[in-house]
N, C-alpha and C positions, 0 to 999 in steps of 0.2 A: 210495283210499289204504289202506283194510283190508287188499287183497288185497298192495299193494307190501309193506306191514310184514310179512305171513306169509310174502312170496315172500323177503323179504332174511335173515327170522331162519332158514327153514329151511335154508337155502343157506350159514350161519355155525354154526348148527348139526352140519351134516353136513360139519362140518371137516377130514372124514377119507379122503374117499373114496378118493381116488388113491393118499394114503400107506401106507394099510394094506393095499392090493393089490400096493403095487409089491415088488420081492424085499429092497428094506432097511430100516428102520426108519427113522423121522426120528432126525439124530445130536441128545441131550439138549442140547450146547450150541447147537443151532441159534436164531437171535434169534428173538423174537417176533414181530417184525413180519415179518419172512423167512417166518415161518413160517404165521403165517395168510393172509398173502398168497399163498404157492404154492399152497395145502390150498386153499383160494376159490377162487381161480381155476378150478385144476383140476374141482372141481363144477360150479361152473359150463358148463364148456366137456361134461362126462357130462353133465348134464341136458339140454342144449341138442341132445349129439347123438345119447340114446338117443329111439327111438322110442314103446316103452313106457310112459317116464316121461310123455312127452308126451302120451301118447293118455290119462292120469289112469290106468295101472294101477296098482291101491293096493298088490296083493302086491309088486312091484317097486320100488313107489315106499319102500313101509312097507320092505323088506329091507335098498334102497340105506341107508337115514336110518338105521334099528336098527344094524346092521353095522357101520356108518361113525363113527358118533360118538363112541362112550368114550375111543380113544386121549386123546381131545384136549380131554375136558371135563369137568370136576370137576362130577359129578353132585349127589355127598355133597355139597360147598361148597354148591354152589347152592339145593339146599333147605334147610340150614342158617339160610341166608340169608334164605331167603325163610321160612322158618316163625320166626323169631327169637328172642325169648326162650324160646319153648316148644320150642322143643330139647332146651335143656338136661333137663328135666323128660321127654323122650321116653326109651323102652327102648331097647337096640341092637336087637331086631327091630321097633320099630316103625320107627325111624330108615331099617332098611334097606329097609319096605313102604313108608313114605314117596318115598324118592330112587326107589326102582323106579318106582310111579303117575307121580310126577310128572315121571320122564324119557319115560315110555309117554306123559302126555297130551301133550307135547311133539310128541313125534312125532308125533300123531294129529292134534294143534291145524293143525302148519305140514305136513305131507307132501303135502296137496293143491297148497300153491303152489309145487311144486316143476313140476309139470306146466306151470304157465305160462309158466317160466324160454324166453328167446325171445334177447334181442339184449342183455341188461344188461352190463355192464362194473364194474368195481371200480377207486377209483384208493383209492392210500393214501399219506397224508401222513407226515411226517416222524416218526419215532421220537422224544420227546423225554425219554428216560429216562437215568439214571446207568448203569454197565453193572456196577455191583454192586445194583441194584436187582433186589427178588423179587416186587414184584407191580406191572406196571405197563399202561397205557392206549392201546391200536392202534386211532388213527381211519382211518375211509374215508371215502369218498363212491362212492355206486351212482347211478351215470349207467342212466334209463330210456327204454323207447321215450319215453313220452309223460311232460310231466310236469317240476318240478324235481329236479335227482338230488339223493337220499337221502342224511343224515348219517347215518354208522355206527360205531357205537367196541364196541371191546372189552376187556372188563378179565380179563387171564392172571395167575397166579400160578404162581411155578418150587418145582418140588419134584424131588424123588431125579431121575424118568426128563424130567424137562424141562416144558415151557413147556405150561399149560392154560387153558384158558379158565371163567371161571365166573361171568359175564357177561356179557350184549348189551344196547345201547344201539342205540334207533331213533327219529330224529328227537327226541333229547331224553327218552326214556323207558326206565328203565333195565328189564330184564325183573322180575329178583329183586322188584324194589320194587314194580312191576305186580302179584303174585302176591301180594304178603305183606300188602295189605289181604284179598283174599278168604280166604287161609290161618287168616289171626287170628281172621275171623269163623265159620268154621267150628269153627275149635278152641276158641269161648268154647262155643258153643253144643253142640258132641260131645264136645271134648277131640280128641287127637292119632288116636284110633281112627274119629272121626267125620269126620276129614278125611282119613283112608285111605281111609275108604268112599265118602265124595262123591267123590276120586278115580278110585278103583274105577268105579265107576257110569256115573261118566262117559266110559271109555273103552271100557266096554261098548258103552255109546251111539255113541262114533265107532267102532268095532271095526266096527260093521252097518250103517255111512253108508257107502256107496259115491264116491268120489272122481269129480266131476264132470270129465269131459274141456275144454278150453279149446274157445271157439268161435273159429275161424277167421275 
């Protein structure tokens, strides 16, 4: 089940891959759910038919996820969130070594379960939002090989260039929230500086772990 939750976040994660290749932009009033349903799929369907990815190469894998992601995901919000009160109280450079670490652990955390990516499927349920609404809620569900298929929601917020994402939900767990007990405790115990560096540290650490290929 470990492996499901990192193969589903990095794959909602890297929201971006086909759109930021392709020669036009996503248009800003594009809906929400239109919109992470195209970007999803679309990785999905790269994952599944690059070779690389598959065989766990980390340079490729680490490129596709870096590359792909910003369009389409309020970095800033999401550590905001996840660090909570103690934001406020953060510098704008710490703020910005923050959102940096913790988009890098990100990528570090989930880019190995991109390699697994095999036969999954995405269906997504009904939009139930007002359409003057600026932050609102896109469920799924990820049908698995094996397995019950996965609940999955995302929560977007619209600004100036359009529709972002700045939350994941998996099986009931929202990511930010996941994060913001270990954030808290780090920051009682360093302050905002001491959780840049356990960040840091830590992706040093996956930086030199080699991405394990999938057994067949």
């Amino acid at each position: 089940m470990k492996l499901i939750k990192q193969l589903i976040a990095v794959s909602m994660l890297a929201v971006s891959a086909i759109a930021v290749a392709a020669p036009a932009p996503a248009p800003a009033n594009e809906a929400p759910d239109a919109l992470v349903k195209r970007i999803s799929n679309d990785v999905l369907e790269t994952a599944k038919s690059d070779k690389d990815i598959q065989a766990g190469n980390i340079n490729k894998v680490t490129a596709l996820v870096d590359a792909k992601i910003l369009p389409y995901v309020d970095f800033q919000r999401m550590t905001a969130l996840a660090a909570g009160r103690y934001w406020r109280d953060a510098t704008p450079e710490q703020k910005t070594a923050l959102s940096n670490e913790f988009r890098q652990l990100l990528i570090h955390t989930y880019s190995g379960a991109l390699s697994q990516v095999r036969n999954e499927t995405v269906e997504f349920k009904p939009l139930r939002a007002d359409p003057a609404d600026t932050e609102v809620e896109v469920k799924s569900v990820v049908n698995v090989q094996r397995g019950e298929p996965v609940q999955l929601s995302y929560r977007l917020a619209k600004g100036p260039s359009g529709w972002k994402i700045f939350d994941i939900n998996v099986l009931g767990a929202w990511l930010v929230e996941t994060y913001r007990g270990t954030f808290a405790t780090a920051i009682s115990k360093g302050g905002i500086d001491g959780l840049i560096k356990q960040l840091a540290d830590r992706n040093k650490e996956l930086a030199n772990k080699p991405l394990k290929a999938p057994t067949k």
